[in-house]
Structures are given as C-alpha cells and as structure tokens.
N, C-alpha and C positions, 0 to 999 in steps of 0.2 A: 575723355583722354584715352581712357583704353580700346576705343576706338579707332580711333587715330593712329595709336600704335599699333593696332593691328596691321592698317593699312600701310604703315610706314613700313614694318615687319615685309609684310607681302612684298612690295615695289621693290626691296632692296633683295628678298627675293629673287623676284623676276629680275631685276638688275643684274644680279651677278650669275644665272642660268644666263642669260643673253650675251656676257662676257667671256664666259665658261666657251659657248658654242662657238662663239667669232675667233676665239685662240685657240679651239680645236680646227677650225675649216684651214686656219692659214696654216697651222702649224702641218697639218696633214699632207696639204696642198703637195709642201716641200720634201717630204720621203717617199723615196724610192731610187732606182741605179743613179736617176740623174739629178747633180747635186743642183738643186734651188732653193735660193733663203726666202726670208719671210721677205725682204724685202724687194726681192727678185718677180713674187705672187702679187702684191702693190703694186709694183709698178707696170706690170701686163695688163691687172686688172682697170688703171686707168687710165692707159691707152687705150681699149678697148670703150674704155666710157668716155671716148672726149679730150682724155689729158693728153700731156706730153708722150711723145715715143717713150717707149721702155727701154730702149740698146739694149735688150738680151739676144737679139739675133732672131732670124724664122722659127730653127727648131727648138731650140729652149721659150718661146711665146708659145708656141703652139702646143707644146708639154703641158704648160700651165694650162692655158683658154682654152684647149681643144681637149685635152685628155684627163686630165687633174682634176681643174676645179668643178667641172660640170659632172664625173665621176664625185666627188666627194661633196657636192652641196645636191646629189639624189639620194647619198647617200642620208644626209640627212633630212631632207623632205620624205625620203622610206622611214627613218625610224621616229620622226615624230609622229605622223599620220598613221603605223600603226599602234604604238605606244596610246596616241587619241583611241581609236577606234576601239583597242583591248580596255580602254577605262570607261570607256560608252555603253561597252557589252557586259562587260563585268556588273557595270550598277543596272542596268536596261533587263537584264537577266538575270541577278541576283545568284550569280554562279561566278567563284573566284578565279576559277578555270577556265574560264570562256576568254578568248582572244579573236581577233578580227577573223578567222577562218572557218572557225563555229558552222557560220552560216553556207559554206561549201564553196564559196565563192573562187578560192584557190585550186583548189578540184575542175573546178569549171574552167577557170583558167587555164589552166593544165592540159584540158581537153582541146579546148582550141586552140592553142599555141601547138599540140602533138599534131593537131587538123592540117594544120599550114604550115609543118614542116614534113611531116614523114608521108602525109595524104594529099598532101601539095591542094588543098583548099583553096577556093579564090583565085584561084588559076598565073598565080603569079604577083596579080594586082593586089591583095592584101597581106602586109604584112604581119610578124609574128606578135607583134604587142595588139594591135587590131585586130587579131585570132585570137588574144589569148584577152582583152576586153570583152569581145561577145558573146565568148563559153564563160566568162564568169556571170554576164549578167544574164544567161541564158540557168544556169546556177541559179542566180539568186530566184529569177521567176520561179522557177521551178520549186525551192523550200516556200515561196510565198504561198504556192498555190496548195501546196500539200497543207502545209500549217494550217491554213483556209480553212479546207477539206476537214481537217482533221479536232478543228474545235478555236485555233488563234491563241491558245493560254501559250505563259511563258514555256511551260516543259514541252510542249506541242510543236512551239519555235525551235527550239533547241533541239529534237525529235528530227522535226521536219529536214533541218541543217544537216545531221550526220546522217540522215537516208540519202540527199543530196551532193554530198560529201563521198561516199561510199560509190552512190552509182557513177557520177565521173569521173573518177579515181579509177573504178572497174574497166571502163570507157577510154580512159588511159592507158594503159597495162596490157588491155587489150591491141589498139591500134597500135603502138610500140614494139610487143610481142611478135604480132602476125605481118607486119610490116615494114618494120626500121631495119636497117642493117647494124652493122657495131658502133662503124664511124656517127649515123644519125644518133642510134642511142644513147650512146656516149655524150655528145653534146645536149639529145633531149635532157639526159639525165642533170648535167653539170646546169643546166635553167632551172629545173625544177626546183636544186637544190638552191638557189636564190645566187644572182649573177649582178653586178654592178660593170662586169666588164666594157659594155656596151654603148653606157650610159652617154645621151649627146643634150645641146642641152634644150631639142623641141621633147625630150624626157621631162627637163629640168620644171621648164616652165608649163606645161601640162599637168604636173603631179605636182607643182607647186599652187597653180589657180585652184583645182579639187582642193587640195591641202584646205587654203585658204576660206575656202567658201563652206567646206565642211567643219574645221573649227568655229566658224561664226554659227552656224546652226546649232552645233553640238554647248557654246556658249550660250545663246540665247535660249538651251532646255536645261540651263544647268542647276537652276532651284527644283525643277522638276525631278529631274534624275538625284534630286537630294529626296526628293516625296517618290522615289521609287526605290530607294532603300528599306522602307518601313512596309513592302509587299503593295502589289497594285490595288488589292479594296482598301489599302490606309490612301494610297495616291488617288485614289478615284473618291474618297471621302471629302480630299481636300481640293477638291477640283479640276484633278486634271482630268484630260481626256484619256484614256489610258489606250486604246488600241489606235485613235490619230499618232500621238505622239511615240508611240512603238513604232507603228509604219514609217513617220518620219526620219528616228534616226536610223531603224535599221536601212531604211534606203538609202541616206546619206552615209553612213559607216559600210554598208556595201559596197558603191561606187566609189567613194575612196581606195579601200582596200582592194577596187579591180584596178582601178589606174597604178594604183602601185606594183602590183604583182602582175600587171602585162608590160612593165618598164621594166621590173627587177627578178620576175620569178618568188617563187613562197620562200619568205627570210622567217623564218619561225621563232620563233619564245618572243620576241622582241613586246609585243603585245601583251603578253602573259607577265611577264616578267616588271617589268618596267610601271605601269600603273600600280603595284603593290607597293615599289618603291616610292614610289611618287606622294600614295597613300603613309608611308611612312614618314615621310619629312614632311609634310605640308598639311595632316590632317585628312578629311574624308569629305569636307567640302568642294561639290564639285569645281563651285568659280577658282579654286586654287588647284585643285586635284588636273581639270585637263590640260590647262598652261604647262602645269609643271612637267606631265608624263610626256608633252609633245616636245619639253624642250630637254628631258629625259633620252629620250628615247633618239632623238636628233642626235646628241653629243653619245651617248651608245654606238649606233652603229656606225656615225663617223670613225669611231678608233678600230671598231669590231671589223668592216671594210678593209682599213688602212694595215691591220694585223692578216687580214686574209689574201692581202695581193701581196706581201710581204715574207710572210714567216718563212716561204718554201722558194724564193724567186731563183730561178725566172718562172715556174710552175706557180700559178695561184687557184687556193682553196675556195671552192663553193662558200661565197658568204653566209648560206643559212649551213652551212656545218661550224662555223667559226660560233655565229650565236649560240645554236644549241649547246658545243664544248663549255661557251662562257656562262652562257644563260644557267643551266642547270645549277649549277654550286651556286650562283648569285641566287635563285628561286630558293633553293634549301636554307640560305641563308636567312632569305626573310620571312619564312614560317618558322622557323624555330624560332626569330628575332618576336614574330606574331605571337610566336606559342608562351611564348617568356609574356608578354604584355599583357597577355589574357588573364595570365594565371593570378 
C-alpha cells in the first residue's frame, strides 16, 4: 500500500509539473506589444498541425508560429536540459556547485561562436551555433584528455574542467580584444550573456531530440547516480562501473549542454539552481530528482525569458542576466532552507 502511494504521490507529481509547463508556454506565448490570447496561440497552433484556419490574419499567425512559440518552447527545452545536466553533475561529482559548465564546455562555446563572428571562421559557410558547437566540443575533448593525463578521479574531472574553462575563455577575450570593433563586441557580448532572441524552430527541434535522448540516458543511470552519492568505491562496491559510467554521462551532459548554448549562448544559475530545488520537493532519488529539475527548470526560464524580453521593451535584457538577478536570492534561499534541515 505504501507503495502504491508512493507511485500515486509521484504521477500526480509529474502530473501537475506537466500542467504547470503547458499554462506557462501558452500563457507566455500571448505577452508582449502584440495583444494575443490563449485562444488566438490554439488556434495558429492547429492550423499549423492540420486544423482549421486560425482567421488571425499573416502577421498575428506569424507572431505566434514564427516568433513566439518557437522563442518560448527553446526556451524551455534550455531550461530543462540544463536543470538535467546541473542535477547529473551535481550527484556525478559530488559537488553541490557544480552545474553543466563545470566542464568548460560554454567557454568553448564562446570561443567558436567569437571564431565565426569577429574571425569570420568557415569562410561564411558556417554558421554561429555550428561555431559555437565545435569550440564546445572541442572544450570538452580537451578537459577529457587532461583528466586522462592527470590521473581520471572525480577532483581531477573538475580540475581538468576549470583549466579548460580558463583557457577558452582567455582565448575569448583575446580574439574580442584584438579584433572586434564595438558594434561586434557589443553583440558578441549580448550572446555570451545568453540570448533567446534568435530562436527558430530547426533550434527547437535539434535541442529538443539532444534534450530527449539525453534524459533517457541520464534515466536509465539513475539508481546508479543513487550509488554515486555514497563516493565511487561505495559505487564500485556495489557494482558499477565507475569510470564507464562517468564517461558516459559526462559525454552525454556535455553534448547536451553544447547544443544548448550554441542555440542560446551561456544562460547561467539555471543548473545550479534548479536541481536543489527540485531535491527539495521530491527528495534525492534520482528516478524523481531528474524529471522533476527538467520539468523545473522548463517552467523557470519560460518566465525568466518572458520577464527579460519584456521588463525594458522595446530593449531586451540578456536572458542569462535576468537568471543570475533571479537565480541568486532563489540559491540563498535554499541553503539557508538546507541549513534549517540539517540542523
């Protein structure tokens, strides 16, 4: 019986995060100068799938399907996948600090997105999300190989990450500095700081199939990532493999975290943030812990977005400034809420 309840507990759960998300996408859809209701967002959308015309006219369908929806459902495919990937790293490294950037991957990013804008990289034919996916994974090789090098333990990972992290960042700064003029820097900068402006939806559905395919991994290691809570010789007692399964998710938590931040640019706390909370309502079991932070972390920067193309219009604020402003006071809040719990 209290089995059952539990499972009952969970489903209704997930039930009402899945409800929570669907009346934030539609609700979001509809703000901003141009007025569209919820039911204005319906009915484009199932035109678009087959139904009936919408009568809202070219440019109010196009507001919605071309500018709106596919802007606010990356924005939640960004905040669940890194919400997953900061609760992947967290228990994977046993460090409550650790969020999907750890591993320098955004730094790399950075690098090649600044490549093929200010260094004109690729000669034209690549573009900026295409630059800024092969400096991340050009990043992550690079922390693997040192890690390697330098022995594989978890602090060696983490180690490896922030040398990583540091050098393309450097690598950044540099080609910016001796090469961008204002106008470039200005916009490199306004990417860096995490950008939804952009968003179309071969974004949407690329960062949503990663999305996908890296939650079913990160699922299918989630008793594991329960046996890497209790340090990797309790997990390697109990049968895991312990440097397979590290390789696997940080590859998989890598490549997610590229596709997203060569679509959106580095959206920060969102990772950090978000899996605490998530650990706070639902416990520390991962089969509940990464659902939840994905579906956390979704309905977060849907609003966090919607507040940062808004607060200043017609000027809109870098979405990773909007997180940080929010994130911060939400992190304080659940370490003191931790620290009360402990005690």
């Amino acid at each position: 019986m209290t089995g059952a309840t539990a499972r009952a507990g969970t489903l209704l759960r997930a039930a009402a995060g899945c409800a929570v998300l669907l009346l934030s996408l539609a609700v979001a859809v509809t703000i901003g100068p141009a007025h569209i209701g919820v039911t204005d967002v319906w009915s484009a959308v199932s035109a678009h799938l087959g139904g009936a015309p919408s009568g809202l006219g070219p440019i109010r369908e196009g507001i919605v399907w071309n500018l709106r929806l596919p802007r606010t459902l990356l924005a939640a495919v960004c905040g669940a996948g890194l919400a997953l990937c900061g609760a992947v790293m967290q228990s994977l490294l046993r460090n409550p600090l650790a969020d999907p950037f750890v591993l320098g991957v955004s730094s790399g990013a950075s690098t090649g997105a600044v490549a093929v804008v200010v260094l004109g990289a690729g000669g034209g034919a690549v573009s900026v999300s295409a630059g800024a996916f092969a400096g991340a994974v050009c990043s992550f090789a690079a922390m693997l190989l040192l890690s390697h090098v330098l022995g594989g333990t978890t602090d060696r990972v983490v180690l490896s990450g922030v040398a990583a992290m540091q050098l393309f960042s450097a690598l950044t700064s540099f080609v910016v500095v001796t090469s961008a003029d204002a106008e470039t820097t200005r916009g490199v900068l306004f990417w860096l700081l995490g950008s939804l402006s952009g968003a179309g939806w071969t974004d949407v559905w690329l960062c949503l199939a990663v999305l996908a395919l890296t939650l079913a991994v990160c699922l299918a290691h989630a008793r594991t990532l329960d046996a890497f809570a209790f340090g990797q010789d309790a997990a390697a007692t109990l049968g895991v493999r312990v440097a397979r399964t590290r390789l696997v998710l940080l590859t998989a938590t890598a490549l997610l975290t590229a596709a997203l931040v060569s679509s959106a640019g580095a959206i920060g706390f969102v990772g950090l943030v978000v899996p605490h909370a998530a650990r706070a309502l639902v416990g520390s079991g991962h089969g509940r812990v990464l659902p939840a932070a994905a579906l956390g972390g979704a309905v977060f920067l849907v609003w966090v977005d919607t507040l940062a193309r808004t607060v200043l219009e017609p000027q809109e604020v870098p979405v990773g400034v909007v997180t940080s402003l929010v994130g911060v006071p939400a992190f304080v809040l659940v370490l003191y809420r931790s620290r009360s719990t402990h005690r």
